[in-house]
KETI-866567 format. One record per atom (N, C-alpha, C, O): residue in three letters; residue number from 1; atom name; x, y, z. Coordinates in pm, whole numbers, plus 50000, padded with zeros to 5 digits. Layout:
N
[tilum 'ALA',NUM,'CA',[X,Y,Z]]
...
This chain:
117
[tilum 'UNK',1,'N',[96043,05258,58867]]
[tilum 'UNK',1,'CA',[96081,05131,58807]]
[tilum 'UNK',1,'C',[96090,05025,58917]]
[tilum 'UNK',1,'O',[96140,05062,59023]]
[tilum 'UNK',2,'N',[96044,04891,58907]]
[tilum 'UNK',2,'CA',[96031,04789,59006]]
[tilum 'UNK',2,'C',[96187,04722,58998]]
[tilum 'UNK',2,'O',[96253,04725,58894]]
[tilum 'UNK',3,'N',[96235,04662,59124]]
[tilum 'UNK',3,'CA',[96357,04673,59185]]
[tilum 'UNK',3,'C',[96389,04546,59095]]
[tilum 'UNK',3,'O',[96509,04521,59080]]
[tilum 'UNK',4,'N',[96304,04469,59040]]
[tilum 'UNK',4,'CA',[96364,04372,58931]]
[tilum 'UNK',4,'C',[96380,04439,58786]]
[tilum 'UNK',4,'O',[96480,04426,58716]]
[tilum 'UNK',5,'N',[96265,04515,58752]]
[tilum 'UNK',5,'CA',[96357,04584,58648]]
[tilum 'UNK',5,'C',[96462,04626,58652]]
[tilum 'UNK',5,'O',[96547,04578,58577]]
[tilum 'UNK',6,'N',[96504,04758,58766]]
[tilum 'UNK',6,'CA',[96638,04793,58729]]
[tilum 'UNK',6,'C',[96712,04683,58772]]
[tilum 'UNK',6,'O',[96827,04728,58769]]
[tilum 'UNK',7,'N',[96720,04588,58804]]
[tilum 'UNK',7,'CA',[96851,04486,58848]]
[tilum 'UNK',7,'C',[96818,04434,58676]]
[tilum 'UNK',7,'O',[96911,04464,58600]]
[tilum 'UNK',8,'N',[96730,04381,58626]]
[tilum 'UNK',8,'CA',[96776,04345,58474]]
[tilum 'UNK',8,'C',[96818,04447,58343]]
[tilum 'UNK',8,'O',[96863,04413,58234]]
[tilum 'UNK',9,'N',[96781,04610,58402]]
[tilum 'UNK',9,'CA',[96877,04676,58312]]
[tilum 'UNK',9,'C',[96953,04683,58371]]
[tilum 'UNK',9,'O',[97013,04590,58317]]
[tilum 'UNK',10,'N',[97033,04721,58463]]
[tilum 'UNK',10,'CA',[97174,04691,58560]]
[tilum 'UNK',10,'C',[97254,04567,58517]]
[tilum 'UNK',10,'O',[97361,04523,58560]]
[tilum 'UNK',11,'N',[97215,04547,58470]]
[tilum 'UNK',11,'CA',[97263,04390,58416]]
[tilum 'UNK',11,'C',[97307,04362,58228]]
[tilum 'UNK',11,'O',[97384,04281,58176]]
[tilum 'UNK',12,'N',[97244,04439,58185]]
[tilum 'UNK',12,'CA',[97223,04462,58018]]
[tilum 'UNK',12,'C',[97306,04550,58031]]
[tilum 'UNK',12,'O',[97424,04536,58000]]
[tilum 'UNK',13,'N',[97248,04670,58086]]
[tilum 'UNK',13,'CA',[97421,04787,58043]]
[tilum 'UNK',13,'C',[97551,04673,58098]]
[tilum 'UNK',13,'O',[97616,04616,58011]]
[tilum 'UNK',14,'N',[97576,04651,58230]]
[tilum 'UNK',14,'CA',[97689,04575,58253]]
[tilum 'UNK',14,'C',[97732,04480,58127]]
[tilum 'UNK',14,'O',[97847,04484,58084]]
[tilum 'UNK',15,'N',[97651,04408,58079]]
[tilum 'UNK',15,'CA',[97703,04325,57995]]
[tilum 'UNK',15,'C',[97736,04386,57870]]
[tilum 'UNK',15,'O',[97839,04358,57808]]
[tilum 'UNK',16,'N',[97660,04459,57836]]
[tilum 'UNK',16,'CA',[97744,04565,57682]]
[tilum 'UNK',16,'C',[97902,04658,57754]]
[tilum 'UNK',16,'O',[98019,04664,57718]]
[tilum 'UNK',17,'N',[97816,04727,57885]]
[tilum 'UNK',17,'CA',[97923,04831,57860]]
[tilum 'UNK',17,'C',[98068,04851,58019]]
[tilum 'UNK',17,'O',[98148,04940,58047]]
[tilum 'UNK',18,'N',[98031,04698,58091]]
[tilum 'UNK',18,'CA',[98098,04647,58209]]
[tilum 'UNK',18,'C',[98284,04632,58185]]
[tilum 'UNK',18,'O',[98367,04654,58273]]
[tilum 'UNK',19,'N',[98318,04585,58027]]
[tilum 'UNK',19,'CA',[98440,04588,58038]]
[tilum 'UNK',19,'C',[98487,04767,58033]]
[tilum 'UNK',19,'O',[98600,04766,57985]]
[tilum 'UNK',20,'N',[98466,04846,58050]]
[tilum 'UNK',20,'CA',[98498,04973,58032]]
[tilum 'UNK',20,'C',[98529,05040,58172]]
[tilum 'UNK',20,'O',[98602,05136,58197]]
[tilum 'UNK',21,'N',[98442,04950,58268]]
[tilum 'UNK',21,'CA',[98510,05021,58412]]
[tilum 'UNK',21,'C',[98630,04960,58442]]
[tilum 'UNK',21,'O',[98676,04858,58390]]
[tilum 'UNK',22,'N',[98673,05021,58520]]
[tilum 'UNK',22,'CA',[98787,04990,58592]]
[tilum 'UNK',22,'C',[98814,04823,58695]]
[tilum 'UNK',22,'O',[98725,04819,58779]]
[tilum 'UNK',23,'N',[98875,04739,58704]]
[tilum 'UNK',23,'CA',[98861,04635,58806]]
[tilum 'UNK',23,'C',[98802,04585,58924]]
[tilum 'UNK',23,'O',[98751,04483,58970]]
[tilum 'UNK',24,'N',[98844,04753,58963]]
[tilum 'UNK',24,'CA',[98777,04731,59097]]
[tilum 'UNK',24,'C',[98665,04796,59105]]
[tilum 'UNK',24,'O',[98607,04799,59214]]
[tilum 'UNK',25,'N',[98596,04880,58961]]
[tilum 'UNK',25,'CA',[98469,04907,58966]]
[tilum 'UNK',25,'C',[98378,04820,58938]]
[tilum 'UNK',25,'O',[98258,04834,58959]]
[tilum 'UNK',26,'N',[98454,04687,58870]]
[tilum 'UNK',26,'CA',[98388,04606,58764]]
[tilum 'UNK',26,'C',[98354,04512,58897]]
[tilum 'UNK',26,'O',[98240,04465,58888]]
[tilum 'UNK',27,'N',[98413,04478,59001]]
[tilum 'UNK',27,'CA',[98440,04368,59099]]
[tilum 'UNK',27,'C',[98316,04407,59210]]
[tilum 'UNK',27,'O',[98236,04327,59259]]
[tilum 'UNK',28,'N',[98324,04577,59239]]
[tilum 'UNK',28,'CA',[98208,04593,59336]]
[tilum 'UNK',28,'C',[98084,04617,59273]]
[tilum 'UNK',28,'O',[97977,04618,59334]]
[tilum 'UNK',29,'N',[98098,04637,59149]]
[tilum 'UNK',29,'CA',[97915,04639,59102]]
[tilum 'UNK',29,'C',[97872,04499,59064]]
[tilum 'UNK',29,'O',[97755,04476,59097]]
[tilum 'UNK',30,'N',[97937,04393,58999]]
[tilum 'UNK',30,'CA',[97942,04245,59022]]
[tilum 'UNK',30,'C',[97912,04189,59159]]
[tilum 'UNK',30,'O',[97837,04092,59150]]
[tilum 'UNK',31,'N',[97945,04217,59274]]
[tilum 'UNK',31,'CA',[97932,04145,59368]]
[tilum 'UNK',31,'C',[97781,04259,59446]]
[tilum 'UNK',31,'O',[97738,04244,59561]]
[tilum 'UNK',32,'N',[97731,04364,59344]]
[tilum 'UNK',32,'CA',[97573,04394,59461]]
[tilum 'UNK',32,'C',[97518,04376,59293]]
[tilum 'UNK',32,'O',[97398,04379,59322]]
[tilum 'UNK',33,'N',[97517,04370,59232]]
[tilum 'UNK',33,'CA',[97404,04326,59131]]
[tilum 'UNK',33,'C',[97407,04195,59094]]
[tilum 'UNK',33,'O',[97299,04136,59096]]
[tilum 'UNK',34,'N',[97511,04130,59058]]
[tilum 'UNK',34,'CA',[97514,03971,59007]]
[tilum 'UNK',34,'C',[97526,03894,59155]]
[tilum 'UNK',34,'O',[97457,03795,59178]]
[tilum 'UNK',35,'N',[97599,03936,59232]]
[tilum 'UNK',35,'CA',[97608,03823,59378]]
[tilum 'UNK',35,'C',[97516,03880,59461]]
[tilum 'UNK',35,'O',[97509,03796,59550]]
[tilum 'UNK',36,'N',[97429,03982,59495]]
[tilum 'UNK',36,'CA',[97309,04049,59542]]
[tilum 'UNK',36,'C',[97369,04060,59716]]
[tilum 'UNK',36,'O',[97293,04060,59813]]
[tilum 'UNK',37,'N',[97471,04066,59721]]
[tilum 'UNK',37,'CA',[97529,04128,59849]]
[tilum 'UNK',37,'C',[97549,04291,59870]]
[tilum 'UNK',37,'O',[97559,04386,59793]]
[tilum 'UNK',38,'N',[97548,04271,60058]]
[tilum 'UNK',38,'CA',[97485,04397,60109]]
[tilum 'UNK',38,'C',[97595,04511,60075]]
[tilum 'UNK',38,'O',[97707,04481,60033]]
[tilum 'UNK',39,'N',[97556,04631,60095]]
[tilum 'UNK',39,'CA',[97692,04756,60070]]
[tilum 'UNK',39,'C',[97788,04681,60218]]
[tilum 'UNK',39,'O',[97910,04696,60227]]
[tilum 'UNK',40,'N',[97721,04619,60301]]
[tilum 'UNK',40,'CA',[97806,04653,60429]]
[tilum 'UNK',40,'C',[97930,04501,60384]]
[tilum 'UNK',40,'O',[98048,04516,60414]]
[tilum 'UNK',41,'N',[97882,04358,60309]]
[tilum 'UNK',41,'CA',[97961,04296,60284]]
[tilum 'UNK',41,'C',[98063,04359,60252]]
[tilum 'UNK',41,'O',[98171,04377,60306]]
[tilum 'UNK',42,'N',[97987,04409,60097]]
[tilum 'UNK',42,'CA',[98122,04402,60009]]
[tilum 'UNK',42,'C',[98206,04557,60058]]
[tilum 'UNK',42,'O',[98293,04606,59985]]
[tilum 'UNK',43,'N',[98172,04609,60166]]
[tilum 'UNK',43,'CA',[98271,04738,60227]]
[tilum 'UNK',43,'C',[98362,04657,60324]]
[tilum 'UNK',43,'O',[98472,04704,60354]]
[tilum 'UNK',44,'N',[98324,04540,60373]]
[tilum 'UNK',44,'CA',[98407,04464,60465]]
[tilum 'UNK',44,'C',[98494,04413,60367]]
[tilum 'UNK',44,'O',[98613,04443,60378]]
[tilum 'UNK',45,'N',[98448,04321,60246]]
[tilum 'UNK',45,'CA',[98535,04316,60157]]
[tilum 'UNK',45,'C',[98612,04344,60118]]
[tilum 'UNK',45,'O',[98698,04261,60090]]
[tilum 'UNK',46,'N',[98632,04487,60089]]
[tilum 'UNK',46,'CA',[98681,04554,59985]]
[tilum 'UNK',46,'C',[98772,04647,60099]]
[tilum 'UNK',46,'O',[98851,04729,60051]]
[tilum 'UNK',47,'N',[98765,04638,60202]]
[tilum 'UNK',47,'CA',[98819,04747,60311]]
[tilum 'UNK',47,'C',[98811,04893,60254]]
[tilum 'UNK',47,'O',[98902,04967,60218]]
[tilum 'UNK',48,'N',[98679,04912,60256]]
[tilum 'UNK',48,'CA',[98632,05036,60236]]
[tilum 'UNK',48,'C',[98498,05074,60309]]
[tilum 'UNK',48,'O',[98418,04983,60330]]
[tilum 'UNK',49,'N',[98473,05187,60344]]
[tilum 'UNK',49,'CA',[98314,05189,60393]]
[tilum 'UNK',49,'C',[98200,05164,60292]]
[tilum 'UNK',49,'O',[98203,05144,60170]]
[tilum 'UNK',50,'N',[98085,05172,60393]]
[tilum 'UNK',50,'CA',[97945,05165,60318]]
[tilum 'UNK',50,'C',[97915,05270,60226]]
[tilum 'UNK',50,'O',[97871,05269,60111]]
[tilum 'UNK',51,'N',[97945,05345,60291]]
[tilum 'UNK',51,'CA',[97871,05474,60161]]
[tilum 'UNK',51,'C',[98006,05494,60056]]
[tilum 'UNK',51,'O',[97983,05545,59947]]
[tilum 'UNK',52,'N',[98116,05461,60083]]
[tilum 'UNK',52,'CA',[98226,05472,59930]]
[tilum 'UNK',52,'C',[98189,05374,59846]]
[tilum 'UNK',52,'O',[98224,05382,59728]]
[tilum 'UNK',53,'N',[98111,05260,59893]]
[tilum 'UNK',53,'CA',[98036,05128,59833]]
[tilum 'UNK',53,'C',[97932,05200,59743]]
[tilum 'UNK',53,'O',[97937,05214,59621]]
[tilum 'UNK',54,'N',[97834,05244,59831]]
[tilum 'UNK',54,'CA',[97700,05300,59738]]
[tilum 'UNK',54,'C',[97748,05376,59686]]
[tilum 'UNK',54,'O',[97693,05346,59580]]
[tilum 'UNK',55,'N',[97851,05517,59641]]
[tilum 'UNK',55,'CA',[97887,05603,59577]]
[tilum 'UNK',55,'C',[97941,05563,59482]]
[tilum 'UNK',55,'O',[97945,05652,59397]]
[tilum 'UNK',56,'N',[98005,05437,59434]]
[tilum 'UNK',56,'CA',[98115,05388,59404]]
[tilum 'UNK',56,'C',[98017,05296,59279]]
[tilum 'UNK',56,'O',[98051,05277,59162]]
[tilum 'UNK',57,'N',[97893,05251,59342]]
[tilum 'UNK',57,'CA',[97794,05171,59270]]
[tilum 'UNK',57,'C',[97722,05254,59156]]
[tilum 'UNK',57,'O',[97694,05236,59038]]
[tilum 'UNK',58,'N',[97702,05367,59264]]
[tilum 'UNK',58,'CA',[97595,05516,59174]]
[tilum 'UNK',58,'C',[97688,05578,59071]]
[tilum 'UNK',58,'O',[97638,05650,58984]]
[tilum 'UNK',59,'N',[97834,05554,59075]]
[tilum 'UNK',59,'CA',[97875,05603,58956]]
[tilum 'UNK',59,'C',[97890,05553,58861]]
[tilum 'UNK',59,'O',[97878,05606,58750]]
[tilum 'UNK',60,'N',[97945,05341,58902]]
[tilum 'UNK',60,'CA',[97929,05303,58776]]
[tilum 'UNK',60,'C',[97806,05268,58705]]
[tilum 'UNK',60,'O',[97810,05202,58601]]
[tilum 'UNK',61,'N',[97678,05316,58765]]
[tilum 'UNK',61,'CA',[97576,05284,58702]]
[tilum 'UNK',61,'C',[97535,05438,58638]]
[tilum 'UNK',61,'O',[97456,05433,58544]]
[tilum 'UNK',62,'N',[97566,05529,58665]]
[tilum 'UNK',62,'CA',[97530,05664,58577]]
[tilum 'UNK',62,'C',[97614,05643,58440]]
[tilum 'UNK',62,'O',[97581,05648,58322]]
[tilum 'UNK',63,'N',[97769,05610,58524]]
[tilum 'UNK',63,'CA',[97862,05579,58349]]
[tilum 'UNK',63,'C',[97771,05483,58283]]
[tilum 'UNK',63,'O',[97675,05547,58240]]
[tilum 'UNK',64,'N',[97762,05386,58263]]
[tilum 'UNK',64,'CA',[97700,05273,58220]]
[tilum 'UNK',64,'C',[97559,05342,58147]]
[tilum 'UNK',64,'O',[97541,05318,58027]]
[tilum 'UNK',65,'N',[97467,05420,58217]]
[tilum 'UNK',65,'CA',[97347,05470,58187]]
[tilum 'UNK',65,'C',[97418,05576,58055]]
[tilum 'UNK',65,'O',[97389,05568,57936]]
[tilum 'UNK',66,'N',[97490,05648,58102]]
[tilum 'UNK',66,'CA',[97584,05736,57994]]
[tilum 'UNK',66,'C',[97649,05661,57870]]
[tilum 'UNK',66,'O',[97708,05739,57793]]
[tilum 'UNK',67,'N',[97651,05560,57842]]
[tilum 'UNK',67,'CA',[97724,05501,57715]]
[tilum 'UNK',67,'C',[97594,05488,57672]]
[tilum 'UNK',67,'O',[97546,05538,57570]]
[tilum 'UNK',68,'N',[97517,05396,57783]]
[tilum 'UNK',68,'CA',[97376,05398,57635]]
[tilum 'UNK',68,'C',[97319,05490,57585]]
[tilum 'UNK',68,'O',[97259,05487,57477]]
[tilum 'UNK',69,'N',[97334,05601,57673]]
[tilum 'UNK',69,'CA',[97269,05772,57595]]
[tilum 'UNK',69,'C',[97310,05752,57491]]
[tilum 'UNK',69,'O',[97236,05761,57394]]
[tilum 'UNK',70,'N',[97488,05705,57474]]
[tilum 'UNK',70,'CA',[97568,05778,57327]]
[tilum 'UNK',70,'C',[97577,05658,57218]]
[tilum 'UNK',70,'O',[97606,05688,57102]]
[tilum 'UNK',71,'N',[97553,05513,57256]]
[tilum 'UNK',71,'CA',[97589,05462,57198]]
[tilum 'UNK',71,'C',[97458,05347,57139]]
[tilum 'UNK',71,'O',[97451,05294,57028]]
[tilum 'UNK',72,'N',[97370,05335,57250]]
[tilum 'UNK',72,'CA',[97235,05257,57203]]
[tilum 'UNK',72,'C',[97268,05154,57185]]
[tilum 'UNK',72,'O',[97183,05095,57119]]
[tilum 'UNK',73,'N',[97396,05061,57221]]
[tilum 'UNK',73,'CA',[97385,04915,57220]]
[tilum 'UNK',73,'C',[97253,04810,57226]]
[tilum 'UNK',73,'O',[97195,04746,57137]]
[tilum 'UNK',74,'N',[97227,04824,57400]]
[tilum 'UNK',74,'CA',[97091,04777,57441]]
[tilum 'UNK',74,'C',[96998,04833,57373]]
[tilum 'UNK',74,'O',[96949,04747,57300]]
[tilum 'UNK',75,'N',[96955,04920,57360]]
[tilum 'UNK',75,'CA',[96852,04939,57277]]
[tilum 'UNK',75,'C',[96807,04886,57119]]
[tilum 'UNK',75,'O',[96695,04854,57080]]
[tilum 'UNK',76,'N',[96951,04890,57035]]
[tilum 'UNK',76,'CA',[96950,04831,56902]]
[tilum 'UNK',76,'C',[96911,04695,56948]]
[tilum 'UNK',76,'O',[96804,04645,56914]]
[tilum 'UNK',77,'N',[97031,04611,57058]]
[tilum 'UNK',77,'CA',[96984,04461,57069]]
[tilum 'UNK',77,'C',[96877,04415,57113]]
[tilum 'UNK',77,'O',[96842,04300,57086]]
[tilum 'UNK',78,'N',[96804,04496,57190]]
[tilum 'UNK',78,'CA',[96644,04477,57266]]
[tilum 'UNK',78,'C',[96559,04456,57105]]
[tilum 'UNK',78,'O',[96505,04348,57079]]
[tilum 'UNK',79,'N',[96557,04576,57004]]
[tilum 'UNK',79,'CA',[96535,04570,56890]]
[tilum 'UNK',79,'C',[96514,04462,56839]]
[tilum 'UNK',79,'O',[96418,04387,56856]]
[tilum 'UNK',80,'N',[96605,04451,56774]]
[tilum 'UNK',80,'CA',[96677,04312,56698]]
[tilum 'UNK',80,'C',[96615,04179,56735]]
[tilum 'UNK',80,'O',[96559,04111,56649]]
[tilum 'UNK',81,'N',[96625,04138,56878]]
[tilum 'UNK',81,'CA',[96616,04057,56927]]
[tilum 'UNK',81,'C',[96434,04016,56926]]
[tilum 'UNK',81,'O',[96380,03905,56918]]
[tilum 'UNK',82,'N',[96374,04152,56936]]
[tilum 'UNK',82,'CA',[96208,04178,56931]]
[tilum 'UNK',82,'C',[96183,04124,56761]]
[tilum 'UNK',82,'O',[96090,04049,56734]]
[tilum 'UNK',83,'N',[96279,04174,56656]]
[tilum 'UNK',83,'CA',[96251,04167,56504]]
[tilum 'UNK',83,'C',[96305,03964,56498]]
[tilum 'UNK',83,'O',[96272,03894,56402]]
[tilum 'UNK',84,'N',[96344,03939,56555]]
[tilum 'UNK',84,'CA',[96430,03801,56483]]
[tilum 'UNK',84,'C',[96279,03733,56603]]
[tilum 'UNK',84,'O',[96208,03652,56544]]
[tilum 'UNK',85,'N',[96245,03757,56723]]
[tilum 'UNK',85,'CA',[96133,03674,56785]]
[tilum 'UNK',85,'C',[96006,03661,56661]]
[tilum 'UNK',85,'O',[95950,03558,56623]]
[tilum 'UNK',86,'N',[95983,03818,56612]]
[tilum 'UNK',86,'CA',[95880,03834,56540]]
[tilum 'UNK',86,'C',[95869,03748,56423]]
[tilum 'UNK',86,'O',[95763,03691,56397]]
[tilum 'UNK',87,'N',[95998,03734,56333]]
[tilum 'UNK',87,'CA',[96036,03668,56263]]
[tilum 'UNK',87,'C',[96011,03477,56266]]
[tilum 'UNK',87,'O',[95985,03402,56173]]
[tilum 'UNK',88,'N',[96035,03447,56416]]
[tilum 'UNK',88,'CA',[96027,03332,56405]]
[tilum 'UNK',88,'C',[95918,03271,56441]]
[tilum 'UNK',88,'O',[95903,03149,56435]]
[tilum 'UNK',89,'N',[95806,03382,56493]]
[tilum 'UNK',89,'CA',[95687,03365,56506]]
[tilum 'UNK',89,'C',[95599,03334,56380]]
[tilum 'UNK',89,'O',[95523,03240,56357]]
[tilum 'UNK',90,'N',[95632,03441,56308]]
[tilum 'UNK',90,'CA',[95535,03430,56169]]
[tilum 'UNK',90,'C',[95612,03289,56104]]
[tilum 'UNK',90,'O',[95541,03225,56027]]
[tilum 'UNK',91,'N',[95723,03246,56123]]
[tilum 'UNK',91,'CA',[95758,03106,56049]]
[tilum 'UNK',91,'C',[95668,02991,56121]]
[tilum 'UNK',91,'O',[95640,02881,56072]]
[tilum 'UNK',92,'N',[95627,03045,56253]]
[tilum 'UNK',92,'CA',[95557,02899,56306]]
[tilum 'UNK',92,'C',[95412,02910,56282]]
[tilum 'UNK',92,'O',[95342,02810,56296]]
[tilum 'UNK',93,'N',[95354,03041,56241]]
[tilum 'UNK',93,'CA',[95239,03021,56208]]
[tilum 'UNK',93,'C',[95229,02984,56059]]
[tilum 'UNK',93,'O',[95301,03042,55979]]
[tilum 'UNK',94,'N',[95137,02883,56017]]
[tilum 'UNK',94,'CA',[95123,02832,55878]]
[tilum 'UNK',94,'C',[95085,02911,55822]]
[tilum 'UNK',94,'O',[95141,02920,55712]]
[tilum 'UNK',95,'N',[95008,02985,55841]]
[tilum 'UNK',95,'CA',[94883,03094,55775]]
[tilum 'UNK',95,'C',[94937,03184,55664]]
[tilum 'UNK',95,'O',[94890,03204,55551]]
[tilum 'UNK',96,'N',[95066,03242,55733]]
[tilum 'UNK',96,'CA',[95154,03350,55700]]
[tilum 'UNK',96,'C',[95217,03331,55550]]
[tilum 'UNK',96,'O',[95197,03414,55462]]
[tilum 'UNK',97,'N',[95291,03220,55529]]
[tilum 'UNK',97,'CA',[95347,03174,55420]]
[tilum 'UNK',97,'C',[95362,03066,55395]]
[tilum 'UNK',97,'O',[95348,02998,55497]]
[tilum 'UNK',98,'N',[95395,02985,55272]]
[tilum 'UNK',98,'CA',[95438,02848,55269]]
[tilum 'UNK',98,'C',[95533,02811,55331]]
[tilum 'UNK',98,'O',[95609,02887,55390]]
[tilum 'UNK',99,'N',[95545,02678,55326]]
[tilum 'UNK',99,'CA',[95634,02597,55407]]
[tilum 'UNK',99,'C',[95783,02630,55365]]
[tilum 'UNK',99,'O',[95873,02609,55446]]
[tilum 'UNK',100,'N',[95811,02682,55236]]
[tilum 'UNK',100,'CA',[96021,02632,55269]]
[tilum 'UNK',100,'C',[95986,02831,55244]]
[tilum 'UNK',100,'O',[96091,02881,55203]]
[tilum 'UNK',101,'N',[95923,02892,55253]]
[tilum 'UNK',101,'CA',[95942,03058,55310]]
[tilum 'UNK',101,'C',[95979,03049,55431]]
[tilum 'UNK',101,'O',[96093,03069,55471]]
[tilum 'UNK',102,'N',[95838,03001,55531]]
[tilum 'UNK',102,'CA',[95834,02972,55664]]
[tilum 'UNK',102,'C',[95992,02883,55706]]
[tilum 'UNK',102,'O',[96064,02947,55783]]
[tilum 'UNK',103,'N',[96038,02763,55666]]
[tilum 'UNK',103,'CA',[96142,02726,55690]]
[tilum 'UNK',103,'C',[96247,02831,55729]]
[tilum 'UNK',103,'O',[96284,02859,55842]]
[tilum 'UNK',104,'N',[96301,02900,55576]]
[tilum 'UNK',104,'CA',[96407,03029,55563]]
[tilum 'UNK',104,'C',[96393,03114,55657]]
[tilum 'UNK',104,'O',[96486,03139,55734]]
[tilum 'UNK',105,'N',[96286,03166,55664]]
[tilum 'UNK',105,'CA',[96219,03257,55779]]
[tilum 'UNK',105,'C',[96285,03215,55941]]
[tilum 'UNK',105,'O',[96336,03294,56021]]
[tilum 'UNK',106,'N',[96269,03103,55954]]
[tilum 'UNK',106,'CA',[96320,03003,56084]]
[tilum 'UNK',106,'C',[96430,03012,56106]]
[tilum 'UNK',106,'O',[96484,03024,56216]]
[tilum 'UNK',107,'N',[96502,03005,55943]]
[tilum 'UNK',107,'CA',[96654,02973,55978]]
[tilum 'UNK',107,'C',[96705,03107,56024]]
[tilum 'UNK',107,'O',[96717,03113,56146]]
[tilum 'UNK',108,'N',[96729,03186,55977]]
[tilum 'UNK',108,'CA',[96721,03317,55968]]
[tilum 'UNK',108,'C',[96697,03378,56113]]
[tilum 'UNK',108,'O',[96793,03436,56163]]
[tilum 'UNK',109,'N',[96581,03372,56183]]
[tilum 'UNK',109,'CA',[96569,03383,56322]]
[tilum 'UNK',109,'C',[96632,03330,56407]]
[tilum 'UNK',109,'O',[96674,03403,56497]]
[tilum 'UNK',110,'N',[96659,03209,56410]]
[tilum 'UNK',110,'CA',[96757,03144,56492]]
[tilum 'UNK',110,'C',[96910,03194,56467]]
[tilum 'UNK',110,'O',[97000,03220,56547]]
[tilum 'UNK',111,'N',[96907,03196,56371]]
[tilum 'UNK',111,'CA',[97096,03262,56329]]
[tilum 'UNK',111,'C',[97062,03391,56364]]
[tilum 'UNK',111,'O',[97173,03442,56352]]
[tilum 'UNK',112,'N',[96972,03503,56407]]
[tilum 'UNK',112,'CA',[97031,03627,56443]]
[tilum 'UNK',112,'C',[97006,03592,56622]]
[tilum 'UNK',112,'O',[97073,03657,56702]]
[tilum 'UNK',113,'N',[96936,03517,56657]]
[tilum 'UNK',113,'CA',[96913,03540,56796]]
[tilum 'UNK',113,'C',[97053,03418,56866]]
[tilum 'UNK',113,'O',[97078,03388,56983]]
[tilum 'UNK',114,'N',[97115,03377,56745]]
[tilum 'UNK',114,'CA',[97218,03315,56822]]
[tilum 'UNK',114,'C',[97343,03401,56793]]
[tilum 'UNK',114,'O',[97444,03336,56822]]
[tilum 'UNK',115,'N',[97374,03527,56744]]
[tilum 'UNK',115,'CA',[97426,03573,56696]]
[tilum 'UNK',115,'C',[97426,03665,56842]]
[tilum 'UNK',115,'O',[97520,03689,56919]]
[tilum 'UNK',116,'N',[97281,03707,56848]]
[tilum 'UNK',116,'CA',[97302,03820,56970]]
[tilum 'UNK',116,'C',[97366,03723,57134]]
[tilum 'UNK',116,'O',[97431,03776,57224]]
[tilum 'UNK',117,'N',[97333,03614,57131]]
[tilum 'UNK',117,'CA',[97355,03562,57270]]
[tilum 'UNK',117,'C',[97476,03527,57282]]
[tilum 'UNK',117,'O',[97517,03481,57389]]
């Protein structure tokens, strides 16, 4: 996986399943995925070493990887989010349906994709 993918699933689990760690798990995986600082900062930071940093990172990202096994948040919303785009696609093409279908169709897409954000 390319090092921007996993930083944008690193980022999707965090945001579904980030309130569930602990403070100070929530504080050091925030400051190397969202603030993109080194293990050696945030070990100066945190007055802890480098590798209790990376160990500390690798677990809350296995937990995190572990809720979506059980629970499929991200995955339903990746979904969803793919069905309400699709949705508002076929409203902008004319072809598809008349105009106050296509309208409803619109509205409808916009209210679930503002729903997910």
């Amino acid at each position: 996986m390319e090092k921007l993918e996993k930083i944008v699933e690193q980022g999707l689990l965090y945001d579904f399943y980030g309130e569930l760690l602990t403070d100070h798990q929530r504080k050091i995986y925030e400051d190397a995925v969202y603030n993109d600082m080194s293990l050696s900062e945030i070990a100066e930071e945190q007055g802890i070493s480098k590798q209790g940093v990376h160990d500390l990172i690798k677990r809350c990202t296995h937990t995190l990887e572990a809720y979506e096994e059980t629970l499929h948040m991200v995955e339903k919303s990746t979904r969803i989010r793919r069905a309400a785009e699709q949705l508002e696609q076929m409203a902008e093409d004319e072809q598809t349906a008349r105009e106050d279908l296509n309208r409803r169709i619109k509205e409808l897409s916009e209210m679930i994709l503002e729903e997910l954000s």
